[in-house]
C-alpha positions as CSV (number, residue, x, y, z in Angstrom):
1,X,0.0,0.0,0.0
2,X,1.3,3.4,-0.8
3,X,2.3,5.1,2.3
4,X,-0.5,7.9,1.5
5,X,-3.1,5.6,1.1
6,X,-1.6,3.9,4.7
7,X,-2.0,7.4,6.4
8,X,-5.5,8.0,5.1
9,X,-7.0,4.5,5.7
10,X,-5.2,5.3,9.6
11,X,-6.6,8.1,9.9
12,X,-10.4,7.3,8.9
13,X,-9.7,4.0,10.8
14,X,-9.8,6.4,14.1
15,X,-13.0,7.8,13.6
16,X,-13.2,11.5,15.1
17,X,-13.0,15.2,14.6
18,X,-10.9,18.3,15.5
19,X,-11.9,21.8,17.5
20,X,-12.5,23.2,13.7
21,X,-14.3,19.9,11.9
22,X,-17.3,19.3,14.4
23,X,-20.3,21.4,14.4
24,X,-19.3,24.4,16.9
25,X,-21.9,25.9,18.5
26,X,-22.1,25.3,22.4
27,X,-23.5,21.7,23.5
28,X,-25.0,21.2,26.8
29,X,-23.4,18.7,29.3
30,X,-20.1,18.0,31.0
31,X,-18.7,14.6,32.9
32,X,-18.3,16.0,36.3
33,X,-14.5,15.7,36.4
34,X,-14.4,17.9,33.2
35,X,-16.7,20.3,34.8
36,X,-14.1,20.1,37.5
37,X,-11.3,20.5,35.4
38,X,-13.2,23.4,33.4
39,X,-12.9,25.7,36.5
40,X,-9.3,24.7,37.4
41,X,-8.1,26.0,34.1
42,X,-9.6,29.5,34.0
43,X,-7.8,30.0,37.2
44,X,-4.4,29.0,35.9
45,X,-1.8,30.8,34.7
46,X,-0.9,31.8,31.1
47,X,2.0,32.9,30.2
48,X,3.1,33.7,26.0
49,X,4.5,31.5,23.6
50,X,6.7,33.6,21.5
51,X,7.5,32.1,18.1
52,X,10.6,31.9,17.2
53,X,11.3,30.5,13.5
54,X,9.0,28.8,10.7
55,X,9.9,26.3,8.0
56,X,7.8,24.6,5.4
57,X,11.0,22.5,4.2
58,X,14.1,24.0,2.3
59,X,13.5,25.1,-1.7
60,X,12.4,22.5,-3.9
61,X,11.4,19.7,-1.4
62,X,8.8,21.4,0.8
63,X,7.2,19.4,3.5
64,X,4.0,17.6,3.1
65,X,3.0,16.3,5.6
66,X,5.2,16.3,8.9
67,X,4.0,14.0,11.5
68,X,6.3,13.3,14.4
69,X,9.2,15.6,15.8
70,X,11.9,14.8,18.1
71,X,14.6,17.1,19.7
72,X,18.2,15.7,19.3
73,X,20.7,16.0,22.4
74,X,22.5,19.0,20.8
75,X,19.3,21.1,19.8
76,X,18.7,19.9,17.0
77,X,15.3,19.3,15.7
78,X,14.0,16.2,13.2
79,X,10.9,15.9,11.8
80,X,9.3,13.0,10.0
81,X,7.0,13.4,6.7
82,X,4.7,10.8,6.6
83,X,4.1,11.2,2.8
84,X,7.2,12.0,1.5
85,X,9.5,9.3,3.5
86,X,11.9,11.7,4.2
87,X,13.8,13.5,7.7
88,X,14.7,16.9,7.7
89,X,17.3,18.0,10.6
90,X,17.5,21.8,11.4
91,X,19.7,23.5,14.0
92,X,18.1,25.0,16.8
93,X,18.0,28.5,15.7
94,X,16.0,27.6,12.4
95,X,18.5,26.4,9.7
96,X,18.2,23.2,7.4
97,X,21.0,20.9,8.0
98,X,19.6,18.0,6.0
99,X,17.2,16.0,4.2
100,X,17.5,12.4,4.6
101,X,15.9,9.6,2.7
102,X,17.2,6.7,3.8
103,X,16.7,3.4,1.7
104,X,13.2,1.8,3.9
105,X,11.3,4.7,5.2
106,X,7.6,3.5,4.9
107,X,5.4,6.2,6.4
108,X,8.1,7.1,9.5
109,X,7.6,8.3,12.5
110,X,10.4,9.0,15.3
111,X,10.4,6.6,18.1
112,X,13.3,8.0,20.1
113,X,17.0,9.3,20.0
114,X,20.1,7.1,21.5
115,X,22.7,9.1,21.4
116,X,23.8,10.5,18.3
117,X,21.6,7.5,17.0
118,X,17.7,8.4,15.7
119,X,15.1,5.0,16.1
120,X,12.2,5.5,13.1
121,X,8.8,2.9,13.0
122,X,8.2,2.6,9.8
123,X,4.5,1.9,10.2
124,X,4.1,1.0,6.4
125,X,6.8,-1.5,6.6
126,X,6.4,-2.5,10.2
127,X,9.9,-2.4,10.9
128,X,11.5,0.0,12.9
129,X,15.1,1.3,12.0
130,X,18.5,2.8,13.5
131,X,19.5,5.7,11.4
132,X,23.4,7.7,11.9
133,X,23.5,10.8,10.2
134,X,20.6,9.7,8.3
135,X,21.8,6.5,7.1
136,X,19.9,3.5,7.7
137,X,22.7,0.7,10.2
138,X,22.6,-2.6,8.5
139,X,21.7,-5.4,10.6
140,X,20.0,-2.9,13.1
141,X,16.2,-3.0,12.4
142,X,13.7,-4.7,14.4
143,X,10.4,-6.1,12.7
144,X,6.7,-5.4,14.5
145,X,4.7,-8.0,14.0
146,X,1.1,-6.6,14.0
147,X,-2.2,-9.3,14.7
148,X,-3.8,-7.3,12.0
149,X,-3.2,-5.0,8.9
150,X,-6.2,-2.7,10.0
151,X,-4.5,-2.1,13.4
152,X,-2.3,0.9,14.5
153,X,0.6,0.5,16.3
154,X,2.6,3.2,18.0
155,X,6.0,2.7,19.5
156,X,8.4,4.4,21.4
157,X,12.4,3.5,22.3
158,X,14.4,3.8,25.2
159,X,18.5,3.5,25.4
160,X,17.7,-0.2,25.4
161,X,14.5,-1.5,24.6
162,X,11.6,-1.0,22.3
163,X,8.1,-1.1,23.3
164,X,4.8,-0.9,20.9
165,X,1.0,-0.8,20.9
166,X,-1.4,-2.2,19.3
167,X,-5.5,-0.8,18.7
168,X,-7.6,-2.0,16.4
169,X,-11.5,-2.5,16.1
170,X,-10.9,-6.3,14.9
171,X,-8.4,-6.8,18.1
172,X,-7.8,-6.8,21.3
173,X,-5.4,-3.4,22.4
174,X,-2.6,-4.6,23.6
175,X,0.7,-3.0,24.9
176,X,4.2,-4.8,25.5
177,X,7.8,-4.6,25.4
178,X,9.4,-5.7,21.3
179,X,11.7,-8.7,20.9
180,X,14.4,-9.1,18.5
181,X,11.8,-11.2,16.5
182,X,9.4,-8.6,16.6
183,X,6.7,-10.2,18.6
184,X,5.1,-8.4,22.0
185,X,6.5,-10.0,24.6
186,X,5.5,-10.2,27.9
187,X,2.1,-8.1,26.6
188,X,-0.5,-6.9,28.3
189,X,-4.3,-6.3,27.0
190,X,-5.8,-3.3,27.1
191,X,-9.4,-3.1,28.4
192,X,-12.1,-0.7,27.3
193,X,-12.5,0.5,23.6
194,X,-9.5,0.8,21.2
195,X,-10.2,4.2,20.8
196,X,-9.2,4.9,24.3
197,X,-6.0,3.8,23.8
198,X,-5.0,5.8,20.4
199,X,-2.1,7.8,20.9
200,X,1.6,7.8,20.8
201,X,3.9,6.2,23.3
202,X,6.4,8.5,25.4
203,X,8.8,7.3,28.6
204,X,8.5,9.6,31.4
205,X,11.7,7.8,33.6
206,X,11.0,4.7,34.9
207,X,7.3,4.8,33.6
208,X,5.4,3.8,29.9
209,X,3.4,6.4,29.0
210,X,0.5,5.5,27.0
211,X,-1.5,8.7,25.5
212,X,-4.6,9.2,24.3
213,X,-6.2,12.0,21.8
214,X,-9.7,11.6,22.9
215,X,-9.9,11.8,26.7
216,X,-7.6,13.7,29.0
217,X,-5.9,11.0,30.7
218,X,-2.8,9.3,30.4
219,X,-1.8,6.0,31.6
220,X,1.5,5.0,33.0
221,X,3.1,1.4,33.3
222,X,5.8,0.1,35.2
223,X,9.1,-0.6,33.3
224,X,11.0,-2.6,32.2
225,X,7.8,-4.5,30.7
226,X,4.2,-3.4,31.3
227,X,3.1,-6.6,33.5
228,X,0.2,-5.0,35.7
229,X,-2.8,-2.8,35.0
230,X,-1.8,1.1,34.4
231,X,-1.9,3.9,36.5
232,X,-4.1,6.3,35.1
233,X,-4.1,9.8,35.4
234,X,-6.8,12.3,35.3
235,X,-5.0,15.7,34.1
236,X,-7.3,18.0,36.0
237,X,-7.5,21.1,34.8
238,X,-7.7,20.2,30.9
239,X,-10.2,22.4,29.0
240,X,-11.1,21.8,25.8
241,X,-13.9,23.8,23.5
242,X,-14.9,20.4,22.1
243,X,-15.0,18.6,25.9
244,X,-19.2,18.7,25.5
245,X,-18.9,17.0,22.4
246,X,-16.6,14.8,24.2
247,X,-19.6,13.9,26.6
248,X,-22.0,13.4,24.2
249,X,-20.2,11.1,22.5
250,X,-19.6,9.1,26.0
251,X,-23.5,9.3,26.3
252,X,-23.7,7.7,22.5
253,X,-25.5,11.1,21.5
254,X,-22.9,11.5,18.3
255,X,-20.9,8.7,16.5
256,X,-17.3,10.4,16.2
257,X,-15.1,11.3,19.3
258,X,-13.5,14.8,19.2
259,X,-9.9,14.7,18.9
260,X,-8.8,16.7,22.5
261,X,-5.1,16.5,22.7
262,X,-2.7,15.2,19.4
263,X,0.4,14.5,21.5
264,X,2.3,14.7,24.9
265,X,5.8,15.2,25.7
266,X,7.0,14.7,29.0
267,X,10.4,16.1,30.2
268,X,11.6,16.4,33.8
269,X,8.8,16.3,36.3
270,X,6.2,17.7,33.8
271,X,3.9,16.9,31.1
272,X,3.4,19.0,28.2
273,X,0.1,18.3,26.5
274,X,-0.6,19.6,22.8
275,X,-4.3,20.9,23.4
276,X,-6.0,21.1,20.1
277,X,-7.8,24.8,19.6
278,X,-8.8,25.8,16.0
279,X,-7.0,29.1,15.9
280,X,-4.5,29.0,18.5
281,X,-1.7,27.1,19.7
282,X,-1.4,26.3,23.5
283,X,0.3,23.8,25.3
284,X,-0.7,22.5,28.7
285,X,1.6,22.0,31.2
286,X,1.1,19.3,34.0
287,X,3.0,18.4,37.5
288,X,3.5,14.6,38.1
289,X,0.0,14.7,39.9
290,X,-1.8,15.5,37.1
291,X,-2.5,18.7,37.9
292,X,-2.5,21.7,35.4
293,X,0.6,24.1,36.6
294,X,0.4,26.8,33.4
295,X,-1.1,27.4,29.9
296,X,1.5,28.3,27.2
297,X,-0.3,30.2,24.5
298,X,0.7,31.1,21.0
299,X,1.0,34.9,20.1
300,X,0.4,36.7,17.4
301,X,-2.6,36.5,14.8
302,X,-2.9,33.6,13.3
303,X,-3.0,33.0,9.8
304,X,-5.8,32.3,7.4
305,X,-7.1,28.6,8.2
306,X,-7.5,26.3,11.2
307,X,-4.4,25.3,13.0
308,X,-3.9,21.4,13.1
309,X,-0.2,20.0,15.0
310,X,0.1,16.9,14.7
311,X,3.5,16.0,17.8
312,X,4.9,18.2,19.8
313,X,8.3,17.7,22.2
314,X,9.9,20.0,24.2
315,X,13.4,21.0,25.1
316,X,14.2,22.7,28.6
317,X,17.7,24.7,30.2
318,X,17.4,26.6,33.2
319,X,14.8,29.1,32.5
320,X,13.5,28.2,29.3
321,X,11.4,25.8,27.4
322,X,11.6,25.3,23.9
323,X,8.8,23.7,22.0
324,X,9.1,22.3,18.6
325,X,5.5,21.6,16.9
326,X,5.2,19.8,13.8
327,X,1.9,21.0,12.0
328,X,-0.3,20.2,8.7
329,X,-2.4,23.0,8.8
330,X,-2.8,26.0,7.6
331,X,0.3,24.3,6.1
332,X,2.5,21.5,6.7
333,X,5.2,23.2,8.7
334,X,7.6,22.8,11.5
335,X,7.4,25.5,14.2
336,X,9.3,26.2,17.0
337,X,8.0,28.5,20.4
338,X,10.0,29.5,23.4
339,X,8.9,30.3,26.5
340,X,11.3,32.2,29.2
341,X,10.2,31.9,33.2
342,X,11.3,33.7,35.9
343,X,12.9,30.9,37.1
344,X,14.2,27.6,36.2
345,X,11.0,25.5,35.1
346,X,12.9,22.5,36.2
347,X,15.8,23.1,38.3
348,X,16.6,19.4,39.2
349,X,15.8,18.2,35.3
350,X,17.0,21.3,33.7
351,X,18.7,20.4,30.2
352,X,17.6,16.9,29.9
353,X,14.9,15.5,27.1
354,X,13.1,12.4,28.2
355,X,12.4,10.6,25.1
């Protein structure tokens, strides 16, 4: 299958609908722990996102559709196109390095750094790959052996291990630690419906984070393998335009699930959760309880069309935090923000990227 017609069948395979695709006007009805988290947020802080440089790809390969972005230990950011198969690298003040397209790439997206070394699923191939200066090592790629072709898999890497999971509507959801052969192993089901369980994979130290873009929770597993039922953790003090949707589709009122949060990146002792607005970008902020600390918010007007980012990860030292967003619309685009505190956001973590 071309990688295209991979992304779109993925994509209608998780039925739901961003801030600017649903109907808009106000619905009635919230869960109470929304309702909850509704008035914790409008007495948060918000501080300003400033942004700081743009790119739509260097002349004559423009990007297309960017899907997962990853900072490198230097500064450095990588993004994936989905479409095009290809890695671009730019410096941390804006300027293309590279374009890499590495014999293999099948619909990529990053799964983690090690070292100076870049992991990549290629979900189209189900193979994930070791690329060094964006060249593919021989005899380092790992197979993912999927139950189904319908299913989606997401998978994440730490220095030594790879782990995956699996949702389908044909499947059980399960989540596990990759062997060599490719096979999930120990794994663990899932319970509920898959859709509660799409969204990437992230490691938060000695926890597996699993995300989802549909409910504002996150569940966290014990490592080295995910062998008992999650923690899960109510980020109180999410707020979301679409969140009465949200409960009407809990009630079975509608038949898609709003799409609340796209991705998650957490880095020292917080969480920094991509909440989806139509014509803003913000990014949550959340202490290890859960618990809604600040909203980042975008500056500046925004430009003709609804905003859609797709990943986000985020980079801190001392007092600031840089955030990297990889985005389709109004255009397929990488962005990068920068936020400067008072004081250091993380003062025992400051400088490291958990990946």
């Amino acid at each position: 299958m071309r990688p295209i017609l991979l992304l779109l069948a993925v994509t209608v395979f998780i039925a739901g609908c961003t801030p600017s695709g649903c109907r808009r006007q106000q619905e009635e009805g919230l869960t109470p722990a929304d309702s909850t988290s509704r008035q914790v947020a409008q007495e948060a802080p918000t501080v300003s996102l400033r942004l700081v440089w743009t790119t739509s790809g260097p002349e004559g390969q423009p990007m297309s559709f960017p899907r997962s972005v990853r900072f490198l230990p230097g500064g450095d950011v990588v993004v994936s196109d989905a479409e095009q198969d290809l890695l671009y690298r730019y410096t941390a003040d804006g300027r293309h390095v590279a374009t890499h397209d590495p014999e293999g790439l099948d619909v990529p997206y990053l799964a983690g750094i090690r070292g100076d070394t870049v992991l990549v699923f290629n979900a189209g191939a189900n193979r994930i790959d070791a690329l060094v200066d964006g060249e593919r090592v021989p005899d380092a790629s790992t197979p993912l052996q999927r139950p189904s072709e319908q299913s989606l898999a997401y998978v994440v890497a730490t220095d030594t291990a790879l782990y995956a999971k699996v949702v389908g509507t044909d499947i059980a959801s399960t989540i596990g630690r990759v062997t060599p052969s490719g096979h999930m192993s120990p794994t663990m089901e899932l319970s509920g419906p898959f859709w509660r369980h799409a969204g990437f994979l992230r490691i938060w130290d000695d926890r597996l984070v699993s995300l989802t873009g549909y409910r504002p929770v996150v569940d966290l597993f014990s490592l080295p393998a995910p062998s008992a039922p999650p923690d899960t953790l109510a980020l109180l003090g999410f707020d979301s335009p679409m969140l009465e949707r949200s409960y009407r589709f809990l009630q079975g009122d509608v038949d898609n699930a709003p799409v609340l949060s796209a991705s998650a990146a957490p880095v020292g002792n917080h969480l920094y959760v991509l909440n989806l607005r139509p014509s803003i970008m913000r990014v949550d902020v959340y202490g290890r309880d859960g618990r809604l600390q600040r909203i980042l918010s975008g500056t500046g007007a925004p430009r003709e069309g609804s905003l859609y980012p797709r990943d986000v990860d985020v980079r801190v030292s001392g007092d600031t935090v840089d955030v990297a967003v990889a985005l389709t619309l109004p255009d397929p685009e990488l962005r990068l923000y920068r936020w400067v505190g008072d004081e250091p956001v993380d003062s025992l973590d400051a400088g490291d990227n958990v990946q």
